[in-house]
C-alpha positions as CSV (number, residue, x, y, z in Angstrom):
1,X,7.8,3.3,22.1
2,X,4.8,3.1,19.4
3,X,4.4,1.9,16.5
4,X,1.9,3.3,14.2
5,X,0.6,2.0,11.2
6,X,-0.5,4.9,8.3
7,X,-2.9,5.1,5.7
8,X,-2.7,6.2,2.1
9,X,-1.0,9.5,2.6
10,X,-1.5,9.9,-1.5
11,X,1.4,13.1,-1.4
12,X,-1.3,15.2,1.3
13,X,1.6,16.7,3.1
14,X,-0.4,19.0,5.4
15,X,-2.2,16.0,6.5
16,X,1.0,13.7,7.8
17,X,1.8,16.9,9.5
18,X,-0.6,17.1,11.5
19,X,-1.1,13.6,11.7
20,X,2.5,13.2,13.4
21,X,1.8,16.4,15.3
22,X,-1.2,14.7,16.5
23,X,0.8,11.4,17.4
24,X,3.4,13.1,19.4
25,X,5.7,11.3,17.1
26,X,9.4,11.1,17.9
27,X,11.4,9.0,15.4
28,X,13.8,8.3,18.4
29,X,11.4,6.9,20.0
30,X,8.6,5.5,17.3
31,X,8.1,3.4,14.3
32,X,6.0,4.2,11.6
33,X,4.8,1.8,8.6
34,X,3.1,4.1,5.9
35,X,0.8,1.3,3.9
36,X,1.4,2.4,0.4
37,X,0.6,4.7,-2.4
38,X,3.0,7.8,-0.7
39,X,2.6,10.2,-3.6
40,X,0.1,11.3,-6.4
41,X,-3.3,13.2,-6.7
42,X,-2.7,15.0,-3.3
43,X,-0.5,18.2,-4.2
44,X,2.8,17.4,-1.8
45,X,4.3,14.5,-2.8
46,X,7.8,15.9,-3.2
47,X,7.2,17.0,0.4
48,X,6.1,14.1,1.6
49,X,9.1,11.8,-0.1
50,X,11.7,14.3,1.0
51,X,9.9,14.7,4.8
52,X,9.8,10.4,4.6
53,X,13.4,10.0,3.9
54,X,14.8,12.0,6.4
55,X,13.2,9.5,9.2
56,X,15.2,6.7,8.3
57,X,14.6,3.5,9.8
58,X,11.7,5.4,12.1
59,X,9.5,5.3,9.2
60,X,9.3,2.1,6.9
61,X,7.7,2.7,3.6
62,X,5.4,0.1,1.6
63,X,4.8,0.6,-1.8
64,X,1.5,1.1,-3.4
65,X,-0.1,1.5,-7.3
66,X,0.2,5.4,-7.1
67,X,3.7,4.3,-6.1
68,X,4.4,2.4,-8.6
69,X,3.2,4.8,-11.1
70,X,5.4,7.4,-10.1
71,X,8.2,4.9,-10.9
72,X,7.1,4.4,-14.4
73,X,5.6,7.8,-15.4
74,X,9.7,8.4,-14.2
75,X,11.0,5.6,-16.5
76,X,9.0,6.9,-19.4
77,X,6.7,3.6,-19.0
78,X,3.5,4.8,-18.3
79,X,2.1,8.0,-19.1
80,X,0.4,11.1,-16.8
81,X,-3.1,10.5,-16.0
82,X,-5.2,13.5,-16.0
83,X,-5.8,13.4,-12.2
84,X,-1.7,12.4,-11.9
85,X,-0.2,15.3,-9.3
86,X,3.7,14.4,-10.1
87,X,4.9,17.0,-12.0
88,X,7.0,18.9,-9.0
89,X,8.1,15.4,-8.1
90,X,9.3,14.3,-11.2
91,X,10.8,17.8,-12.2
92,X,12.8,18.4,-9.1
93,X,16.5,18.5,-8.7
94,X,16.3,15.8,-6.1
95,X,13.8,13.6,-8.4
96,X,16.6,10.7,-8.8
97,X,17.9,9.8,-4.9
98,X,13.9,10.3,-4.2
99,X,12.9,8.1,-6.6
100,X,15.7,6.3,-6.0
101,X,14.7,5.4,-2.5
102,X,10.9,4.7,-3.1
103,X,12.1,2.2,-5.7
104,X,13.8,0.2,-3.0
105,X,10.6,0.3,-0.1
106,X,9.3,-3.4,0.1
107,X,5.6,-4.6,-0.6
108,X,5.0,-6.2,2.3
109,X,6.0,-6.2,6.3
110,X,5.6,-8.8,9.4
111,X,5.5,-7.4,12.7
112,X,5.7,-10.0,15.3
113,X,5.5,-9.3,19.3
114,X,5.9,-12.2,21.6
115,X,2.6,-12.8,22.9
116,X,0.3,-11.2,20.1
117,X,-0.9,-12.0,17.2
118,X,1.2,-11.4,14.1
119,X,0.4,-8.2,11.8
120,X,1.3,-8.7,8.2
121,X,1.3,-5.4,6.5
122,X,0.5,-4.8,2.5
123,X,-1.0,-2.1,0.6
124,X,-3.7,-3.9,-1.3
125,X,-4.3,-7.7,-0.1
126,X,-3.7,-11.1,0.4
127,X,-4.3,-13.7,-1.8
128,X,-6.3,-16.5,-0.3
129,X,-3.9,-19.6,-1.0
130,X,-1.0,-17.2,0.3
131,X,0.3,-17.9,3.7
132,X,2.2,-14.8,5.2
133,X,5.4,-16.6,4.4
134,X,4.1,-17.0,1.1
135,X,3.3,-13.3,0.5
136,X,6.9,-12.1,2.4
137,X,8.7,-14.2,-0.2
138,X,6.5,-13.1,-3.4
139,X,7.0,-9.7,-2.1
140,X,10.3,-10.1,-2.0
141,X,10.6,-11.6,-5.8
142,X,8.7,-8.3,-7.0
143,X,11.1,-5.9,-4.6
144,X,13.9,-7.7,-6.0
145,X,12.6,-7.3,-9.6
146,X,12.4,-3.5,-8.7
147,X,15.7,-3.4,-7.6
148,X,17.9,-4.9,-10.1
149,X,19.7,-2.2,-12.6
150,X,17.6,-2.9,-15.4
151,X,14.2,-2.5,-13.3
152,X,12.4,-0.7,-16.4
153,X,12.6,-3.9,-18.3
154,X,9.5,-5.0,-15.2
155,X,8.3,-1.9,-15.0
156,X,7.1,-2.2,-19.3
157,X,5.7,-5.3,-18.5
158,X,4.1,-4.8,-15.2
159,X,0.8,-3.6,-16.5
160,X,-2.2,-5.7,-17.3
161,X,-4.8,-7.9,-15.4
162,X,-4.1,-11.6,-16.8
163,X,-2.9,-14.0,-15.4
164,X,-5.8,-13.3,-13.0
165,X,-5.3,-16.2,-11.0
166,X,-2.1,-17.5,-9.1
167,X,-0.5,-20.4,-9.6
168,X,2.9,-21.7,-8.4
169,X,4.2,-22.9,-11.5
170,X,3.7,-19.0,-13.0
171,X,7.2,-17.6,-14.1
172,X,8.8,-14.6,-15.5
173,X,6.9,-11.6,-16.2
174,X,3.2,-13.9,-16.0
175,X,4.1,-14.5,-12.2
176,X,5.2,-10.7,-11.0
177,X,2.8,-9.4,-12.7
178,X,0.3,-11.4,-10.6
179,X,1.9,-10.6,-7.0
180,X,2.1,-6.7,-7.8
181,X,-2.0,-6.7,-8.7
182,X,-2.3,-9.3,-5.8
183,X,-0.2,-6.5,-3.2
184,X,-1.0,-3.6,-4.5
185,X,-4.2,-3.5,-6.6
186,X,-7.0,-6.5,-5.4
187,X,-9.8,-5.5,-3.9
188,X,-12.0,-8.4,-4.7
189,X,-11.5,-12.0,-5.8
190,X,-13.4,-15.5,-6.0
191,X,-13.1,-18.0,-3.6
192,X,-10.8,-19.6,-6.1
193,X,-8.4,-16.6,-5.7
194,X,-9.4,-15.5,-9.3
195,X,-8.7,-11.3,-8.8
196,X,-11.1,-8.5,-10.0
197,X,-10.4,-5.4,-11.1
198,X,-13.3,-3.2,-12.6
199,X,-14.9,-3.1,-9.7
200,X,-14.3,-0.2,-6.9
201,X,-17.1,0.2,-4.5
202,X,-17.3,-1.0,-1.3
203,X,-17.6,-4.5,0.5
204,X,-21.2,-4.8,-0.2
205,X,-20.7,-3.8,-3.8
206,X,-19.0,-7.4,-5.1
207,X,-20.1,-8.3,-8.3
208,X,-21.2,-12.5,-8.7
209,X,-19.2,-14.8,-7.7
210,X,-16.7,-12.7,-6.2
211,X,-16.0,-11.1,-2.8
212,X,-13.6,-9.0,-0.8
213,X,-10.6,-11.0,-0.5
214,X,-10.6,-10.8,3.0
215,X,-13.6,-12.8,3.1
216,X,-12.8,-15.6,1.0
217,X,-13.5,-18.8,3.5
218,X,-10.5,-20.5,4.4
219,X,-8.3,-17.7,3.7
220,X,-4.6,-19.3,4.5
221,X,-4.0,-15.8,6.5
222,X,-7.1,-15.3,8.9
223,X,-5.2,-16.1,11.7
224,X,-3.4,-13.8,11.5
225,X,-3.9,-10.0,11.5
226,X,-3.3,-8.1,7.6
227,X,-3.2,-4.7,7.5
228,X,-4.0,-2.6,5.0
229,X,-4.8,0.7,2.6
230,X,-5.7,0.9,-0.7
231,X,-9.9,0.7,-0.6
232,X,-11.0,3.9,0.5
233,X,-14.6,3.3,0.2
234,X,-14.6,0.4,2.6
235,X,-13.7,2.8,5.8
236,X,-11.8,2.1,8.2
237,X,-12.4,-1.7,10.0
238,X,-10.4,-2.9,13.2
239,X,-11.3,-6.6,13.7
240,X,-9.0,-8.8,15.4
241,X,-7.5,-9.9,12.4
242,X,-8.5,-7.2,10.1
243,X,-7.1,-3.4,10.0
244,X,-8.2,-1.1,7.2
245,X,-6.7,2.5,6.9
246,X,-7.3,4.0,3.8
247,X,-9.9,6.1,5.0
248,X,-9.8,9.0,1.6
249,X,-7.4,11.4,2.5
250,X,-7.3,12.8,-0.8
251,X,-11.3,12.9,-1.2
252,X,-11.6,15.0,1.9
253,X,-12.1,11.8,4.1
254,X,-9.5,11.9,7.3
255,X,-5.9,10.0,7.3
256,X,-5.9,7.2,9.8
257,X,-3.0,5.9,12.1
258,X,-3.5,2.7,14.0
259,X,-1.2,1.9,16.7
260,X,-0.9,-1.9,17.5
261,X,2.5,-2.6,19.9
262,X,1.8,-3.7,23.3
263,X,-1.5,-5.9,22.1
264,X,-3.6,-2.8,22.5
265,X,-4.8,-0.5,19.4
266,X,-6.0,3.1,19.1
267,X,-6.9,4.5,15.9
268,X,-5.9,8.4,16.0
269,X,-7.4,10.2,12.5
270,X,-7.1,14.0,11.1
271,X,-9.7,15.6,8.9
272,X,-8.6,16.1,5.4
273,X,-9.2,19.1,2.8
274,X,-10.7,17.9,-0.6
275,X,-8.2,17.5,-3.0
276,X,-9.4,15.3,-5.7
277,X,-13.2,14.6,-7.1
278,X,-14.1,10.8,-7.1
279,X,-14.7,9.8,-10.4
Protein backbone atom coordinates (compact mmCIF):
# COMPACT_ATOMS: atom_id res chain seq x y z
CA UNK A 1 0.00 0.00 0.00
CA UNK A 2 1.24 3.75 -0.84
CA UNK A 3 0.24 6.69 -0.13
CA UNK A 4 0.99 9.51 -2.43
CA UNK A 5 0.82 12.93 -1.88
CA UNK A 6 -0.17 15.23 -5.27
CA UNK A 7 0.52 18.59 -6.41
CA UNK A 8 -1.60 21.29 -7.86
CA UNK A 9 -3.25 19.27 -10.54
CA UNK A 10 -4.98 22.98 -11.65
CA UNK A 11 -7.81 20.77 -13.97
CA UNK A 12 -4.48 19.28 -16.32
CA UNK A 13 -6.26 15.96 -16.84
CA UNK A 14 -3.71 14.41 -19.24
CA UNK A 15 -1.17 15.00 -16.60
CA UNK A 16 -2.94 12.97 -13.42
CA UNK A 17 -3.20 10.32 -16.14
CA UNK A 18 -0.21 9.74 -16.66
CA UNK A 19 0.80 10.63 -13.36
CA UNK A 20 -1.33 7.59 -11.88
CA UNK A 21 -0.17 5.52 -14.93
CA UNK A 22 3.19 6.29 -13.83
CA UNK A 23 2.45 5.39 -10.01
CA UNK A 24 0.95 2.10 -10.76
CA UNK A 25 -1.91 3.38 -8.83
CA UNK A 26 -4.61 0.99 -7.62
CA UNK A 27 -7.27 2.65 -5.44
CA UNK A 28 -7.65 -0.82 -3.80
CA UNK A 29 -4.59 -0.76 -2.80
CA UNK A 30 -3.46 3.20 -2.53
CA UNK A 31 -4.26 6.50 -1.05
CA UNK A 32 -3.92 9.61 -2.59
CA UNK A 33 -4.10 13.28 -1.04
CA UNK A 34 -4.30 15.81 -3.95
CA UNK A 35 -2.99 19.32 -2.07
CA UNK A 36 -5.42 21.66 -3.44
CA UNK A 37 -6.49 23.93 -6.30
CA UNK A 38 -8.07 20.61 -8.45
CA UNK A 39 -9.56 22.72 -11.21
CA UNK A 40 -8.99 26.06 -13.22
CA UNK A 41 -6.52 27.42 -15.91
CA UNK A 42 -5.59 23.86 -17.04
CA UNK A 43 -8.39 22.84 -19.77
CA UNK A 44 -9.79 19.41 -17.83
CA UNK A 45 -11.22 20.23 -14.80
CA UNK A 46 -14.64 18.65 -15.37
CA UNK A 47 -12.44 15.55 -16.13
CA UNK A 48 -10.46 15.79 -13.43
CA UNK A 49 -13.51 16.34 -10.71
CA UNK A 50 -15.51 13.59 -12.35
CA UNK A 51 -12.13 11.07 -12.67
CA UNK A 52 -11.55 12.29 -8.63
CA UNK A 53 -14.91 11.37 -7.46
CA UNK A 54 -15.15 8.02 -8.72
CA UNK A 55 -11.97 6.98 -6.36
CA UNK A 56 -13.79 7.48 -3.30
CA UNK A 57 -12.06 7.19 -0.17
CA UNK A 58 -8.69 6.21 -2.38
CA UNK A 59 -8.23 9.76 -3.20
CA UNK A 60 -8.79 12.47 -0.45
CA UNK A 61 -9.23 15.95 -1.86
CA UNK A 62 -7.87 19.39 -0.11
CA UNK A 63 -9.13 22.40 -1.21
CA UNK A 64 -7.26 25.22 -2.67
CA UNK A 65 -7.92 29.13 -3.93
CA UNK A 66 -8.68 27.98 -7.63
CA UNK A 67 -10.93 25.75 -5.62
CA UNK A 68 -12.56 28.00 -3.93
CA UNK A 69 -13.10 30.10 -6.90
CA UNK A 70 -14.91 27.59 -8.69
CA UNK A 71 -17.25 27.56 -5.75
CA UNK A 72 -18.09 31.13 -5.96
CA UNK A 73 -17.80 31.91 -9.75
CA UNK A 74 -20.75 28.87 -9.21
CA UNK A 75 -22.65 30.82 -6.43
CA UNK A 76 -22.54 33.91 -8.61
CA UNK A 77 -19.94 35.44 -5.93
CA UNK A 78 -16.99 36.09 -7.73
CA UNK A 79 -16.71 36.64 -11.22
CA UNK A 80 -14.50 34.82 -14.34
CA UNK A 81 -11.05 35.89 -14.46
CA UNK A 82 -9.64 36.17 -17.86
CA UNK A 83 -7.25 33.26 -17.46
CA UNK A 84 -10.43 31.32 -15.51
CA UNK A 85 -10.83 27.68 -17.51
CA UNK A 86 -14.42 26.78 -15.84
CA UNK A 87 -16.77 27.15 -18.34
CA UNK A 88 -17.29 23.28 -19.26
CA UNK A 89 -17.33 22.77 -15.54
CA UNK A 90 -19.73 25.08 -14.53
CA UNK A 91 -21.99 24.37 -17.69
CA UNK A 92 -22.18 20.67 -17.36
CA UNK A 93 -25.14 18.64 -16.52
CA UNK A 94 -23.26 17.07 -13.70
CA UNK A 95 -22.05 20.78 -12.48
CA UNK A 96 -24.20 20.44 -9.05
CA UNK A 97 -23.15 16.76 -7.38
CA UNK A 98 -19.47 17.90 -8.68
CA UNK A 99 -19.54 20.93 -7.08
CA UNK A 100 -21.33 19.55 -4.62
CA UNK A 101 -18.60 17.20 -3.53
CA UNK A 102 -15.59 19.75 -3.89
CA UNK A 103 -17.60 21.91 -1.48
CA UNK A 104 -17.38 19.27 1.13
CA UNK A 105 -13.18 18.25 0.66
CA UNK A 106 -11.44 19.64 3.98
CA UNK A 107 -8.55 22.21 4.12
CA UNK A 108 -6.32 20.42 5.95
CA UNK A 109 -5.13 16.49 6.72
CA UNK A 110 -2.83 14.68 9.54
CA UNK A 111 -1.31 11.59 8.56
CA UNK A 112 0.26 9.92 11.47
CA UNK A 113 2.33 6.40 11.30
CA UNK A 114 3.58 4.92 14.43
CA UNK A 115 7.17 5.49 14.42
CA UNK A 116 7.41 8.58 11.94
CA UNK A 117 7.10 11.88 12.06
CA UNK A 118 3.64 13.30 11.57
CA UNK A 119 2.69 14.88 7.97
CA UNK A 120 0.24 17.66 8.18
CA UNK A 121 -1.18 18.39 4.77
CA UNK A 122 -2.60 22.03 3.54
CA UNK A 123 -2.64 23.68 0.31
CA UNK A 124 -1.01 26.98 1.10
CA UNK A 125 0.61 27.16 4.82
CA UNK A 126 0.79 27.27 8.29
CA UNK A 127 0.61 30.03 10.33
CA UNK A 128 3.50 30.32 12.82
CA UNK A 129 1.45 30.54 16.25
CA UNK A 130 -0.61 27.48 14.79
CA UNK A 131 0.04 24.15 16.22
CA UNK A 132 -1.25 21.22 13.87
CA UNK A 133 -4.11 20.81 16.27
CA UNK A 134 -4.60 24.32 15.96
CA UNK A 135 -4.79 24.37 12.13
CA UNK A 136 -7.05 20.79 12.08
CA UNK A 137 -9.57 22.65 14.18
CA UNK A 138 -9.46 26.15 12.20
CA UNK A 139 -9.72 23.98 9.19
CA UNK A 140 -12.49 22.47 10.35
CA UNK A 141 -14.44 25.93 11.38
CA UNK A 142 -13.90 27.06 7.55
CA UNK A 143 -15.02 23.35 6.20
CA UNK A 144 -17.86 23.63 8.41
CA UNK A 145 -18.59 27.21 7.24
CA UNK A 146 -18.55 25.64 3.66
CA UNK A 147 -20.84 23.13 4.49
CA UNK A 148 -23.69 24.59 6.11
CA UNK A 149 -26.90 25.26 3.66
CA UNK A 150 -26.43 28.83 3.43
CA UNK A 151 -22.59 28.50 2.53
CA UNK A 152 -22.85 31.61 -0.09
CA UNK A 153 -23.56 33.76 2.79
CA UNK A 154 -19.15 32.89 3.55
CA UNK A 155 -18.55 32.60 0.30
CA UNK A 156 -19.63 36.89 -0.30
CA UNK A 157 -17.55 37.62 2.47
CA UNK A 158 -14.59 35.35 2.02
CA UNK A 159 -12.65 37.73 -0.04
CA UNK A 160 -10.19 40.31 1.12
CA UNK A 161 -6.73 40.46 2.90
CA UNK A 162 -7.51 42.17 6.44
CA UNK A 163 -7.44 41.02 9.16
CA UNK A 164 -3.84 40.16 8.17
CA UNK A 165 -2.83 38.91 11.35
CA UNK A 166 -4.45 36.09 13.56
CA UNK A 167 -5.64 36.44 16.65
CA UNK A 168 -7.78 34.06 18.93
CA UNK A 169 -10.27 36.35 19.94
CA UNK A 170 -11.12 37.01 15.90
CA UNK A 171 -14.86 35.98 15.29
CA UNK A 172 -17.43 35.74 12.58
CA UNK A 173 -16.50 36.48 9.15
CA UNK A 174 -12.92 38.63 10.48
CA UNK A 175 -11.72 35.10 11.81
CA UNK A 176 -12.61 32.69 8.59
CA UNK A 177 -11.57 34.96 6.50
CA UNK A 178 -8.11 34.85 8.07
CA UNK A 179 -7.79 30.83 8.22
CA UNK A 180 -8.86 30.48 4.34
CA UNK A 181 -5.82 33.19 3.30
CA UNK A 182 -3.79 31.46 6.07
CA UNK A 183 -4.60 27.59 4.26
CA UNK A 184 -5.04 28.38 1.09
CA UNK A 185 -3.43 31.64 -0.07
CA UNK A 186 0.00 32.68 2.29
CA UNK A 187 2.98 32.48 0.88
CA UNK A 188 4.87 34.82 3.04
CA UNK A 189 4.43 36.38 6.51
CA UNK A 190 6.43 38.29 9.33
CA UNK A 191 7.75 36.65 12.13
CA UNK A 192 4.81 38.09 13.92
CA UNK A 193 2.46 35.93 11.69
CA UNK A 194 1.34 39.22 9.89
CA UNK A 195 0.41 37.46 6.08
CA UNK A 196 1.51 38.95 2.61
CA UNK A 197 -0.14 38.82 -0.29
CA UNK A 198 1.25 40.94 -3.25
CA UNK A 199 4.10 39.24 -3.38
CA UNK A 200 4.63 35.87 -5.72
CA UNK A 201 8.17 35.07 -6.39
CA UNK A 202 10.11 32.75 -4.90
CA UNK A 203 11.73 32.13 -1.33
CA UNK A 204 14.52 34.55 -2.07
CA UNK A 205 12.12 37.14 -3.31
CA UNK A 206 10.51 38.28 0.30
CA UNK A 207 9.94 41.66 0.54
CA UNK A 208 11.29 43.56 4.22
CA UNK A 209 10.46 42.28 7.13
CA UNK A 210 8.71 39.36 5.85
CA UNK A 211 9.67 35.72 4.92
CA UNK A 212 8.34 32.38 3.77
CA UNK A 213 6.19 31.20 6.40
CA UNK A 214 7.96 28.17 6.71
CA UNK A 215 10.89 29.99 7.93
CA UNK A 216 9.46 32.01 10.52
CA UNK A 217 11.84 30.95 13.76
CA UNK A 218 9.99 29.29 16.27
CA UNK A 219 7.31 28.17 14.02
CA UNK A 220 4.83 26.11 16.45
CA UNK A 221 4.84 23.34 13.54
CA UNK A 222 8.60 22.56 12.68
CA UNK A 223 8.58 19.46 14.25
CA UNK A 224 6.59 18.33 12.40
CA UNK A 225 6.47 17.60 8.68
CA UNK A 226 3.71 20.23 6.48
CA UNK A 227 3.11 19.44 3.16
CA UNK A 228 2.15 21.50 0.69
CA UNK A 229 1.20 23.16 -3.01
CA UNK A 230 0.25 26.32 -3.85
CA UNK A 231 3.91 28.20 -4.67
CA UNK A 232 4.97 27.09 -7.89
CA UNK A 233 8.00 29.17 -8.15
CA UNK A 234 9.55 27.76 -5.09
CA UNK A 235 10.07 24.14 -6.74
CA UNK A 236 9.81 21.29 -5.35
CA UNK A 237 11.74 20.92 -1.55
CA UNK A 238 11.84 17.59 0.46
CA UNK A 239 13.37 18.39 3.94
CA UNK A 240 12.61 16.43 6.78
CA UNK A 241 9.92 18.54 7.82
CA UNK A 242 9.21 20.33 4.64
CA UNK A 243 7.55 18.87 1.37
CA UNK A 244 6.69 21.26 -1.49
CA UNK A 245 4.76 20.01 -4.63
CA UNK A 246 3.49 22.58 -6.64
CA UNK A 247 5.99 22.23 -9.11
CA UNK A 248 3.80 24.39 -12.29
CA UNK A 249 1.85 21.97 -13.95
CA UNK A 250 -0.16 24.40 -15.72
CA UNK A 251 3.10 26.56 -16.80
CA UNK A 252 4.60 23.62 -18.51
CA UNK A 253 6.60 22.71 -15.29
CA UNK A 254 5.95 18.75 -14.30
CA UNK A 255 3.23 17.45 -11.66
CA UNK A 256 4.90 15.99 -8.56
CA UNK A 257 3.76 13.03 -6.34
CA UNK A 258 5.61 12.39 -3.14
CA UNK A 259 5.12 9.13 -1.44
CA UNK A 260 5.84 9.18 2.38
CA UNK A 261 4.25 5.71 4.17
CA UNK A 262 6.70 3.43 5.55
CA UNK A 263 9.24 6.52 6.72
CA UNK A 264 10.78 6.47 3.19
CA UNK A 265 9.90 9.10 0.34
CA UNK A 266 10.27 9.12 -3.50
CA UNK A 267 9.18 11.86 -5.46
CA UNK A 268 7.89 10.46 -8.92
CA UNK A 269 7.07 13.67 -11.48
CA UNK A 270 5.56 13.93 -15.21
CA UNK A 271 6.46 16.58 -17.71
CA UNK A 272 3.68 18.91 -18.40
CA UNK A 273 2.45 20.78 -21.76
CA UNK A 274 2.15 24.61 -21.36
CA UNK A 275 -1.11 25.62 -20.80
CA UNK A 276 -1.18 28.90 -19.30
CA UNK A 277 1.48 32.10 -19.67
CA UNK A 278 2.74 33.35 -16.23
CA UNK A 279 1.74 36.75 -15.87
Amino acid sequence: MGLYLIGDVQGCGQPLERLLAKLDFSPSRDSLVLLGDLVNRGPHSLAVLRQLSRLGDAAQCLLGNHDLHALAAAAGVRPAHRSDTLGELLAAPDAAPLLDWLRHRPLALLHAEPGQSDVLMVHAGVLPQWTAAQTLACAHELATALRASHYQEFLQTMYGNQPAQWSDTLQGSDRLRVIVNALTRLRFCSAAGEMEFATKEGAGGAPPGFMPWFEVPQRQTAEITVAFGHWSTLGPINRPNLIALDTGCVWGGSLSAMRVDGGRRELVQVPCPQVQKPG
